[in-house]
N, C-alpha and C positions, 0 to 999 in steps of 0.2 A: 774707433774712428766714428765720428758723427757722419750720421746718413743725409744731413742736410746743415745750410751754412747757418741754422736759427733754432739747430739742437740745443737744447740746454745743458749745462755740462756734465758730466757724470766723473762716476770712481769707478771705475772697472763697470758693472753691470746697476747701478744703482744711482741714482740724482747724486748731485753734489752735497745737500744739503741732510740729505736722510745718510749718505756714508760717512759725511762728516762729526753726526752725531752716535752714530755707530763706534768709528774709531775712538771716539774722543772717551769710551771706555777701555780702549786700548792701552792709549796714552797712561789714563791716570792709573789703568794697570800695573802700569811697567813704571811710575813715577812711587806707587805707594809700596812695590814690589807684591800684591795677593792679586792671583789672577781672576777667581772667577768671578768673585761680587761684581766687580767694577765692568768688568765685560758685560755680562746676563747684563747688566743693568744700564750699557751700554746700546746693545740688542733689544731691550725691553723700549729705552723712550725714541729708537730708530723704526721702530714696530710702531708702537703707537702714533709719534708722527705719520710715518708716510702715510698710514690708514687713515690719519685726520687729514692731510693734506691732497689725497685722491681725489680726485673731480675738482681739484681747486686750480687754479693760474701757476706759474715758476715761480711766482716771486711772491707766494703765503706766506713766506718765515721774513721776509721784511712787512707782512702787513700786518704781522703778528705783533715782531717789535715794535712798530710807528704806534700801536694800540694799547699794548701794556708794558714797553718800557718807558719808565717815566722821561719826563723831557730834559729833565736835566743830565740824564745819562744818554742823551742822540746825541749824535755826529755834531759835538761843540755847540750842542744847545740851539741849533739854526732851525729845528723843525718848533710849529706851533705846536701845543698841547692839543692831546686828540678828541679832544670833546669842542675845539674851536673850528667851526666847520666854516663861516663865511668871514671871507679876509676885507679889512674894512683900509684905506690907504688914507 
């Protein structure tokens, strides 16, 4: 239950974003059938995220993408590429 209406959301006791990367060696677990590589390794870039994302804002894994995924892979190409900082009309 969020203790407030501006909680950010969570997976059981953990952000949504750091469990989500946790699981998602669950998945390819259970997708490639060998359990523990893919888990530890699972655990491993959920560990190291939340540790790089501590003392930063909710929303560092979109500032992350908008920065080094390139632009033709954003949301149908509507974002400008990230080295173009002043918008010129």
């Amino acid at each position: 239950m969020p203790h407030t209406v501006d909680a950010p959301p969570r997976i059981g006791i953990f952000d949504a974003d750091v469990g989500a990367i946790g699981l998602s060696g669950i998945v390819v677990a259970v997708v490639i059938k060998v359990f523990w590589l893919p888990v530890l390794t699972g655990l491993l870039f959920a560990t190291l995220y939340g540790r790089l994302k501590s003392g930063q804002h909710p929303a560092f894994l979109l500032d992350l993408a908008y920065w080094y995924v390139p632009a033709f892979a954003s949301v149908g190409g509507r974002l400008p590429p990230g080295a173009l900082r002043v918008f010129e009309q």
